[in-house]
C-alpha positions as YAML, in Angstrom:
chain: A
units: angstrom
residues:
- id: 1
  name: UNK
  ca: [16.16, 9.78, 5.23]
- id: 2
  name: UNK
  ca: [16.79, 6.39, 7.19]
- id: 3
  name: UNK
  ca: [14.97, 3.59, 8.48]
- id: 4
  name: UNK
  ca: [16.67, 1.05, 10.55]
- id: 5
  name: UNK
  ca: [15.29, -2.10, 8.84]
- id: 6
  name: UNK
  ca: [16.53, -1.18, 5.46]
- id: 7
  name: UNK
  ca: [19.24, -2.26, 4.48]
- id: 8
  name: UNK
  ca: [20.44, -0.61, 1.32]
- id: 9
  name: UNK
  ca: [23.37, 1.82, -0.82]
- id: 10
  name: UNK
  ca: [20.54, 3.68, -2.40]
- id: 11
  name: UNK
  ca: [17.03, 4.18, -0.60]
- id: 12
  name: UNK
  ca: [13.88, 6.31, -1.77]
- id: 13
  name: UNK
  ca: [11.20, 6.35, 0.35]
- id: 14
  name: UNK
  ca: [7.94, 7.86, -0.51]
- id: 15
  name: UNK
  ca: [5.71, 10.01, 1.87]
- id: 16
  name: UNK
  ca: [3.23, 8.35, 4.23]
- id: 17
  name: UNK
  ca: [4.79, 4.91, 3.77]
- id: 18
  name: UNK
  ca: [4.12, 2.75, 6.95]
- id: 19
  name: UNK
  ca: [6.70, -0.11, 6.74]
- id: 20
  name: UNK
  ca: [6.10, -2.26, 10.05]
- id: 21
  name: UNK
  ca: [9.49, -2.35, 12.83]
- id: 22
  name: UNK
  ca: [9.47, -6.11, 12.45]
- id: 23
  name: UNK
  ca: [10.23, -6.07, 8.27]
- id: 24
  name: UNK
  ca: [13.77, -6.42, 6.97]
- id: 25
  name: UNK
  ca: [14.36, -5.14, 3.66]
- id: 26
  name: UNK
  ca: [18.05, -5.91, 2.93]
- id: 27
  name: UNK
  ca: [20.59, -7.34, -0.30]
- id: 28
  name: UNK
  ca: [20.93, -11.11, -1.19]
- id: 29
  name: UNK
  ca: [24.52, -10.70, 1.23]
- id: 30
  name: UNK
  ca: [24.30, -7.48, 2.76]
- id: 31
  name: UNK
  ca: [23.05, -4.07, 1.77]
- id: 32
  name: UNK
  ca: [20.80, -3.80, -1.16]
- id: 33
  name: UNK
  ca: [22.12, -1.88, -4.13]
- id: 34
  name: UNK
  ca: [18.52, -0.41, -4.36]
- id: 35
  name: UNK
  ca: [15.49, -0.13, -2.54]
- id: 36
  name: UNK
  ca: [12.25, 2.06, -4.15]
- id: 37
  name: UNK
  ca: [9.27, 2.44, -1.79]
- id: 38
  name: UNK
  ca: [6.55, 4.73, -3.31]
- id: 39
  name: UNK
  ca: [3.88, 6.69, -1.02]
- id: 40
  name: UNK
  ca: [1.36, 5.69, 0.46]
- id: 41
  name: UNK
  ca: [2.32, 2.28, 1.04]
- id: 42
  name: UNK
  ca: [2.25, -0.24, 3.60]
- id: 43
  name: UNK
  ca: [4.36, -2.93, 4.44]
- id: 44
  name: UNK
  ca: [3.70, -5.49, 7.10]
- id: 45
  name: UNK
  ca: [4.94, -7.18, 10.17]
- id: 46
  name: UNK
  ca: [7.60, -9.86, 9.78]
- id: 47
  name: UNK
  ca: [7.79, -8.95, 5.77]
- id: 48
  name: UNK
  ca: [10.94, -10.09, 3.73]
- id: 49
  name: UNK
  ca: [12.33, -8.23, 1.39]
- id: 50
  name: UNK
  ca: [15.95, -9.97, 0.44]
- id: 51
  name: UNK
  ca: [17.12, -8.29, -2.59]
- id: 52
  name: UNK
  ca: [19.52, -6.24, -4.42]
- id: 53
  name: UNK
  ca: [17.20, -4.15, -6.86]
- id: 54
  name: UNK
  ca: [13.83, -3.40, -5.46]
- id: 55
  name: UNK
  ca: [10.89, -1.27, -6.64]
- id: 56
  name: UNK
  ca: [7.25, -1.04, -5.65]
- id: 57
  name: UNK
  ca: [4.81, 1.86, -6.64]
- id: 58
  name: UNK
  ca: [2.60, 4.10, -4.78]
- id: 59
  name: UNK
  ca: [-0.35, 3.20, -3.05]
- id: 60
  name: UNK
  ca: [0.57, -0.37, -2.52]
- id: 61
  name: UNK
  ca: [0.24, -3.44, -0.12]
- id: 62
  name: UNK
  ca: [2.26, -6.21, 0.91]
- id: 63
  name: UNK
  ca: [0.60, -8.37, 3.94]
- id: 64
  name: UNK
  ca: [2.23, -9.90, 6.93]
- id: 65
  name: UNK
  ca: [4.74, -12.60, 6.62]
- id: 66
  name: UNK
  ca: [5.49, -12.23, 2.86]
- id: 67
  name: UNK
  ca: [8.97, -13.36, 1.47]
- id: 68
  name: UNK
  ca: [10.41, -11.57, -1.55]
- id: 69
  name: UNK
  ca: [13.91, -12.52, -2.64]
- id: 70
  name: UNK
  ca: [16.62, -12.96, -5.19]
- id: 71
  name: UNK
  ca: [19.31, -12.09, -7.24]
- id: 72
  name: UNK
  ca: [18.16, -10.19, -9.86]
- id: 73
  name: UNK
  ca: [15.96, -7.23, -10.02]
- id: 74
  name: UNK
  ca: [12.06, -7.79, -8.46]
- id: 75
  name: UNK
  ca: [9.94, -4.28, -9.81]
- id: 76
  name: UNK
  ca: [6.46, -3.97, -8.98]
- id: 77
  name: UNK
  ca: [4.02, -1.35, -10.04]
- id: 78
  name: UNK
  ca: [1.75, 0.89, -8.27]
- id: 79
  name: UNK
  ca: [-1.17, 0.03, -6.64]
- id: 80
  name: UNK
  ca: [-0.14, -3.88, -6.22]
- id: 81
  name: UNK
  ca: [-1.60, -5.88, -3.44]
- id: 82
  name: UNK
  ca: [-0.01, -9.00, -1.46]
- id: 83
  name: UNK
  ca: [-1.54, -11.20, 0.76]
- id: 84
  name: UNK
  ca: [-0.15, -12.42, 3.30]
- id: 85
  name: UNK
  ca: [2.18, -15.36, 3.16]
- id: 86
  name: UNK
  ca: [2.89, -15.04, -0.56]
- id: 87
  name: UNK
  ca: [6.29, -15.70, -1.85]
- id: 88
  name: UNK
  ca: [7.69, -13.72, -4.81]
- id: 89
  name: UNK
  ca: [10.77, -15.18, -5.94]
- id: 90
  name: UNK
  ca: [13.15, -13.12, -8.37]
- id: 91
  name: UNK
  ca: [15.87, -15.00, -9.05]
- id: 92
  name: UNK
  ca: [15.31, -15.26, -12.58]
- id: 93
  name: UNK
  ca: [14.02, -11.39, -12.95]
- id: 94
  name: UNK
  ca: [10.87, -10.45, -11.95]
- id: 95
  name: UNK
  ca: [8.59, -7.79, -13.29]
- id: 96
  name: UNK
  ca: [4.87, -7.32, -11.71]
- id: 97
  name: UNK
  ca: [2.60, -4.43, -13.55]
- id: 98
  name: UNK
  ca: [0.66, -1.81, -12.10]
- id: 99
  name: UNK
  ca: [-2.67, -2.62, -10.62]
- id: 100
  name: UNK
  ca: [-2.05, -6.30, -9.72]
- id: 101
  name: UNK
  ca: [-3.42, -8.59, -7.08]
- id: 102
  name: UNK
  ca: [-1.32, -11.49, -5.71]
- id: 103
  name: UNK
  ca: [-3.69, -13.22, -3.31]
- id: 104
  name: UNK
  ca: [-2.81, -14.71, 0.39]
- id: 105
  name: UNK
  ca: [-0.58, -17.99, 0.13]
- id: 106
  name: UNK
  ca: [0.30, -17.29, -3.32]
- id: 107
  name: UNK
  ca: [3.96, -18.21, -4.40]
- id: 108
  name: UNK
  ca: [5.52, -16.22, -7.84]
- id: 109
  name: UNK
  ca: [8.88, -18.79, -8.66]
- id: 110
  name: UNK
  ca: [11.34, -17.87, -11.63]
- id: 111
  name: UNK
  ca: [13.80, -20.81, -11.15]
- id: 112
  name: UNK
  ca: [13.51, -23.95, -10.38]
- id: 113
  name: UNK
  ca: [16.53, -25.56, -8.73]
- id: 114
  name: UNK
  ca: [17.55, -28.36, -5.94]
- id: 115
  name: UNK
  ca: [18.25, -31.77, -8.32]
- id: 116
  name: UNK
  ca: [21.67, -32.87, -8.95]
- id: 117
  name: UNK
  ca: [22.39, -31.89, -12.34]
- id: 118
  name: UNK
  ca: [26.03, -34.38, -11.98]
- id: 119
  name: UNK
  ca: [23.77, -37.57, -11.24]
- id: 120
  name: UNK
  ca: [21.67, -36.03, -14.62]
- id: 121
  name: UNK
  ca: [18.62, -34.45, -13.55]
- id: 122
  name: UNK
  ca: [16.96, -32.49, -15.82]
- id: 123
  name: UNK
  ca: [15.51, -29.45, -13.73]
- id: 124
  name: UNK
  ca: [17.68, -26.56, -13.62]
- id: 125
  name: UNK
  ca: [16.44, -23.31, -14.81]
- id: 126
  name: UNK
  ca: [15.99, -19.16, -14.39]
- id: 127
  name: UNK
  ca: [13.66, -17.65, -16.08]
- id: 128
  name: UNK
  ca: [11.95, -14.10, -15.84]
- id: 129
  name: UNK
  ca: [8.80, -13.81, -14.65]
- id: 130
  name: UNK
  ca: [6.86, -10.80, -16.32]
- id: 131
  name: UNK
  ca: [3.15, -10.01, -15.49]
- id: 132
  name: UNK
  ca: [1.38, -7.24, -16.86]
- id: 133
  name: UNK
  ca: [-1.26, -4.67, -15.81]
- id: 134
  name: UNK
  ca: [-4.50, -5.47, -14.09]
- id: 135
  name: UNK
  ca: [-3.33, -9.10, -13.56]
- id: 136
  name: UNK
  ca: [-4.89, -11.03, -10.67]
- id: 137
  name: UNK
  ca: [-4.02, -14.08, -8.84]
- id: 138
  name: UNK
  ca: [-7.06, -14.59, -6.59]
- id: 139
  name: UNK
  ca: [-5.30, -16.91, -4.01]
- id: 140
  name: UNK
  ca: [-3.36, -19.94, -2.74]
- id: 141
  name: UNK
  ca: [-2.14, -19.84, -6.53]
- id: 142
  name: UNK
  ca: [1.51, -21.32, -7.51]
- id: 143
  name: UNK
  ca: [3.04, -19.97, -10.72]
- id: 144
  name: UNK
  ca: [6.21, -20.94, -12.75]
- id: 145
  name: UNK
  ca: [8.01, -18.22, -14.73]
- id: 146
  name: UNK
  ca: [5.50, -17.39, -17.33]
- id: 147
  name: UNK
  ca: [4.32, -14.23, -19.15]
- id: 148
  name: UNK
  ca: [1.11, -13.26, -17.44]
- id: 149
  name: UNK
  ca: [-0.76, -10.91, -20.37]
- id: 150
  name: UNK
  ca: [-2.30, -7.56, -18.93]
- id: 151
  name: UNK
  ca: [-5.90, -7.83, -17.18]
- id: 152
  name: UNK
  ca: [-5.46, -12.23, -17.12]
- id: 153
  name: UNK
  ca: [-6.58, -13.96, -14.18]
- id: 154
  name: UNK
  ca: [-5.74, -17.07, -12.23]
- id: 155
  name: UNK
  ca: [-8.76, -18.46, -9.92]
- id: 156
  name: UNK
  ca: [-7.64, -19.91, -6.43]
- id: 157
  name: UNK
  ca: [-5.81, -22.93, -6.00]
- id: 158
  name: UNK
  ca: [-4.38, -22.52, -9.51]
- id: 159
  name: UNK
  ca: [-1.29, -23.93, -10.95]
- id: 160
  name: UNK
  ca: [-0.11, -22.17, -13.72]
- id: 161
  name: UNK
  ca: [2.84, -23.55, -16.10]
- id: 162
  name: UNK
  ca: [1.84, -21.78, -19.27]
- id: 163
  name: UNK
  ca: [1.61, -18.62, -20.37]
- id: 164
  name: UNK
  ca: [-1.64, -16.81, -19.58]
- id: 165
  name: UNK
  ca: [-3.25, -14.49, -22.88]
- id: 166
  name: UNK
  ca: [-4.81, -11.10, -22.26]
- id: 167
  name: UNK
  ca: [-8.69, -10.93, -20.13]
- id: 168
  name: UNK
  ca: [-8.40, -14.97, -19.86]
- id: 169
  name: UNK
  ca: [-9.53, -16.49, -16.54]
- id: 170
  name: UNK
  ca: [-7.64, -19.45, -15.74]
- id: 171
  name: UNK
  ca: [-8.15, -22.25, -12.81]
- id: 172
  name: UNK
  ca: [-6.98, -25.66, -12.60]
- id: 173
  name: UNK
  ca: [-3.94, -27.86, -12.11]
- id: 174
  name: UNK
  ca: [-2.25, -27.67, -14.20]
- id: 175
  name: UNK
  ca: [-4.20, -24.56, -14.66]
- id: 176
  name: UNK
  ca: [-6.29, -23.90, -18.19]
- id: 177
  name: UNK
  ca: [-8.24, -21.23, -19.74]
- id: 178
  name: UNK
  ca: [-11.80, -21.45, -18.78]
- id: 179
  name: UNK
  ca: [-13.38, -17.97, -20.28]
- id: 180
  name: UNK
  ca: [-14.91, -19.90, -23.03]
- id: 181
  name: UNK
  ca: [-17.59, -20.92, -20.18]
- id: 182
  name: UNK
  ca: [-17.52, -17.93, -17.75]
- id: 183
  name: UNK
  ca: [-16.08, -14.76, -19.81]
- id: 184
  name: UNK
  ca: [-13.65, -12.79, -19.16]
- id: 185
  name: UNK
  ca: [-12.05, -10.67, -16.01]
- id: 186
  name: UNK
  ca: [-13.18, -7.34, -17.94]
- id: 187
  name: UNK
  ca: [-16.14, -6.31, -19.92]
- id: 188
  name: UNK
  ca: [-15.95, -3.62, -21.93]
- id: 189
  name: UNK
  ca: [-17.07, -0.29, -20.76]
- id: 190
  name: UNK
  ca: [-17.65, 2.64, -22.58]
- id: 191
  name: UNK
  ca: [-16.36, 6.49, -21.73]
- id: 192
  name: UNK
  ca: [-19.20, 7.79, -21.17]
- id: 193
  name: UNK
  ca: [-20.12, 5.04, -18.45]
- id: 194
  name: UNK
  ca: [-17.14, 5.43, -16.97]
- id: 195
  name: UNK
  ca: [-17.25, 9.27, -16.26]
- id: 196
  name: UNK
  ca: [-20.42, 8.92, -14.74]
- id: 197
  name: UNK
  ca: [-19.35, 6.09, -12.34]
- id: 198
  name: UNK
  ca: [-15.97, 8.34, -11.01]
- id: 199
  name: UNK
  ca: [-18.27, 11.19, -10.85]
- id: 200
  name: UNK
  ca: [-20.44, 9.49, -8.56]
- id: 201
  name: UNK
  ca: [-17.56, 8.17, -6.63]
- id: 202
  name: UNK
  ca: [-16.47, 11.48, -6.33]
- id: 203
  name: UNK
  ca: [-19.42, 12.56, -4.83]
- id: 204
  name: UNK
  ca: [-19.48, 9.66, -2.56]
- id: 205
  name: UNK
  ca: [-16.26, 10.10, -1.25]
- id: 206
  name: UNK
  ca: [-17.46, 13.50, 0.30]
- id: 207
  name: UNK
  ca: [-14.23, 14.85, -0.35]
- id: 208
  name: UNK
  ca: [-13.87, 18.82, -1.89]
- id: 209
  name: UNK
  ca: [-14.47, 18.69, -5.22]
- id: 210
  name: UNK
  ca: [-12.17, 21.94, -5.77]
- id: 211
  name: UNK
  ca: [-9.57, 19.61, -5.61]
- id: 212
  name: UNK
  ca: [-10.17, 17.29, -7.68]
- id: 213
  name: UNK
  ca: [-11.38, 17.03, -11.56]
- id: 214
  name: UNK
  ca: [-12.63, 14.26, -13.60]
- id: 215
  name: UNK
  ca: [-11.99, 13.90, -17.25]
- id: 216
  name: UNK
  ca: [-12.60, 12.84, -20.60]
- id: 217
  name: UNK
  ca: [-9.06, 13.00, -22.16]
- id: 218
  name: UNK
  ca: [-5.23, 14.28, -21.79]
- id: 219
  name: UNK
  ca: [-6.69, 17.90, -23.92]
- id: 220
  name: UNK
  ca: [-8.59, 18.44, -20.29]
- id: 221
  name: UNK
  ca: [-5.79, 18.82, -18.16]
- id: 222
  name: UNK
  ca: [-4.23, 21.81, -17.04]
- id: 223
  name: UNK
  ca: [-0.66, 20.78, -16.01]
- id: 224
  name: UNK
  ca: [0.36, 24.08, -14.53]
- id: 225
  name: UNK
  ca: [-2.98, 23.85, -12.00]
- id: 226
  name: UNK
  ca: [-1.01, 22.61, -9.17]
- id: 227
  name: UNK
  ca: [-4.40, 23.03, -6.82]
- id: 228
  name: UNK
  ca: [-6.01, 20.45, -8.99]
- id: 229
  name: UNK
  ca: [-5.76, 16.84, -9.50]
- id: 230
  name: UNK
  ca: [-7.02, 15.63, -12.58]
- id: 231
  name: UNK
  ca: [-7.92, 12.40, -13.09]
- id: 232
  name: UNK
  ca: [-8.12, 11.02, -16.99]
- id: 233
  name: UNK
  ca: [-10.53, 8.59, -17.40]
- id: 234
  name: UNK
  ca: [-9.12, 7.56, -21.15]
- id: 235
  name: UNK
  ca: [-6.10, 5.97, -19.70]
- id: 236
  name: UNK
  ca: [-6.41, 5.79, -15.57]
- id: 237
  name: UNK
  ca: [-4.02, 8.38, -15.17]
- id: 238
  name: UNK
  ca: [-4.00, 11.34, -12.68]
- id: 239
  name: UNK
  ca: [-1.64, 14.16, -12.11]
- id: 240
  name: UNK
  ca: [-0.24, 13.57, -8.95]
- id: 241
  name: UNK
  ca: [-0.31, 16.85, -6.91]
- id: 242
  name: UNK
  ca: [0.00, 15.00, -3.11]
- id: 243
  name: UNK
  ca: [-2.61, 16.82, -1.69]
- id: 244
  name: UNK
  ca: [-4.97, 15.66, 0.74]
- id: 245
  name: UNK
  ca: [-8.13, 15.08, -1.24]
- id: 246
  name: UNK
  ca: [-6.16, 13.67, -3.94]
- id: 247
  name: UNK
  ca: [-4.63, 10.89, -1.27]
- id: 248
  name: UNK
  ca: [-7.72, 10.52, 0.25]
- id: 249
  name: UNK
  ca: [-9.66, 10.03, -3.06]
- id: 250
  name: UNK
  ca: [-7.04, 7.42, -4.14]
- id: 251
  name: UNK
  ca: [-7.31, 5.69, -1.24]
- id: 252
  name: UNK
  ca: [-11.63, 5.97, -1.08]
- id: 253
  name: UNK
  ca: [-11.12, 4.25, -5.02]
- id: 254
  name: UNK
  ca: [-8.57, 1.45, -4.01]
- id: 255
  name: UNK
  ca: [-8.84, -1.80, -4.30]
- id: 256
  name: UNK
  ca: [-11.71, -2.62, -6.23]
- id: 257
  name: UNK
  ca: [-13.73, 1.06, -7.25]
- id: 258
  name: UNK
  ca: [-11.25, 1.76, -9.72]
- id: 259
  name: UNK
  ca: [-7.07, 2.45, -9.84]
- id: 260
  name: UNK
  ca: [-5.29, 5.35, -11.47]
- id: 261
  name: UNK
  ca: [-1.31, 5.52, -12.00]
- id: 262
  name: UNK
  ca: [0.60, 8.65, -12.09]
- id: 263
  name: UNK
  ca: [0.85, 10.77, -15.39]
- id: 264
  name: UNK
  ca: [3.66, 10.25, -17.19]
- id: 265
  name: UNK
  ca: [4.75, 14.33, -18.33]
...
């Protein structure tokens, strides 16, 4: 498998993965040692993608004019979406989770460099930067290498220089909790609620329901049913079969009805 505006020693592509002529996806000085593309993804014009060990997941977006870069690995989960001009610098590390939103004009930094460290300045540093699942950066935010707990939030225009704790909603600069006044990204939701709701979906998504199975728990699932997808509401997982109701479903859920990440068998 090639594509001409990859650069890279070791490339896996996934199936119905548009990435636009324009991108370049290539190593800090050269090839990349790595490049992971999952399916279903789409990658758009004038994108940047300068690094050595790359990974994104299936079913994800990165928008028009986006810079990623750096020397050490950048891995992103499945069903991420960039906006456009967002910069996602990696090198101190990077690590994005599955189901995260990095809104337009955001910028992701793990170092901060440029002073002259001879004439004493102060500011030299790499750091990882590691956010979790569900996390959301709403837009135009600017983030120093933090932790980023699972399902936290950042509203636009914040700057975040601290760590952000699990379901908090953050705004501000420098940016501050600020779910003791307006809650929390998530409410709880119970399983029986939730079942409903993908059942409806399903339904709504007029797609054949042969195909396709909702339920309850892992005990559910028949694994050797390749004509089935099943989709496990306990822990947003599905059995990934890459049929066409199954891709079309996924893509009738995404962004904001509700994301599901490949079983783990």
């Amino acid at each position: 498998m090639t594509q001409s505006n990859i650069q890279t020693d070791e490339l896996i592509l996934g199936t119905n993965t548009i990435i636009h002529p324009s991108a370049i996806i290539r190593g800090v000085n050269g090839n990349a040692k790595k490049i992971q593309i999952g399916d279903n993804c789409y990658i758009g014009q004038n994108v940047q993608i300068i690094c050595d060990d790359f990974s994104i997941g299936d079913y994800s977006k990165i928008q028009h004019n986006t810079n990623v870069h750096g020397y050490l690995p950048c891995h992103i989960g499945h069903n991420a979406w960039i906006g456009q001009y967002t910069i996602i610098d990696s090198i101190g590390g990077t690590s994005i989770g599955n189901n995260c939103g990095i809104g337009a004009h955001s910028q992701i930094w793990s170092h901060i460099k440029f002073g002259d460290t001879l004439e004493g300045c102060r500011f030299l540093s790499e750091k990882p930067m590691v956010i979790g699942n569900d996390v959301w950066f709403v837009g135009h935010c600017i983030v120093s290498p933090i932790t980023a707990q699972d399902k936290s939030m950042a509203m636009v225009g914040s700057v975040i220089t601290k760590d952000m704790n699990y379901n908090e909603i953050y705004a501000g600069s420098p940016a501050k909790s600020i779910s003791d006044k307006i809650g929390f990204q998530f409410n709880e939701v119970n399983l029986d609620e939730k079942i409903d709701k993908m059942k409806q979906y399903l339904i709504e998504s007029n797609l054949n329901q042969n195909h396709i199975k909702i339920v309850a728990d892992v005990s559910e699932i028949d694994f050797e049913n390749n004509a089935i997808s099943f989709f496990n509401i306990s822990n947003r997982t599905y059995t990934k079969r890459g049929n066409e109701d199954e891709q079309n479903f996924m893509k009738f859920l995404l962004p904001a009805k509700a994301k599901f990440t490949p079983i783990s068998i």
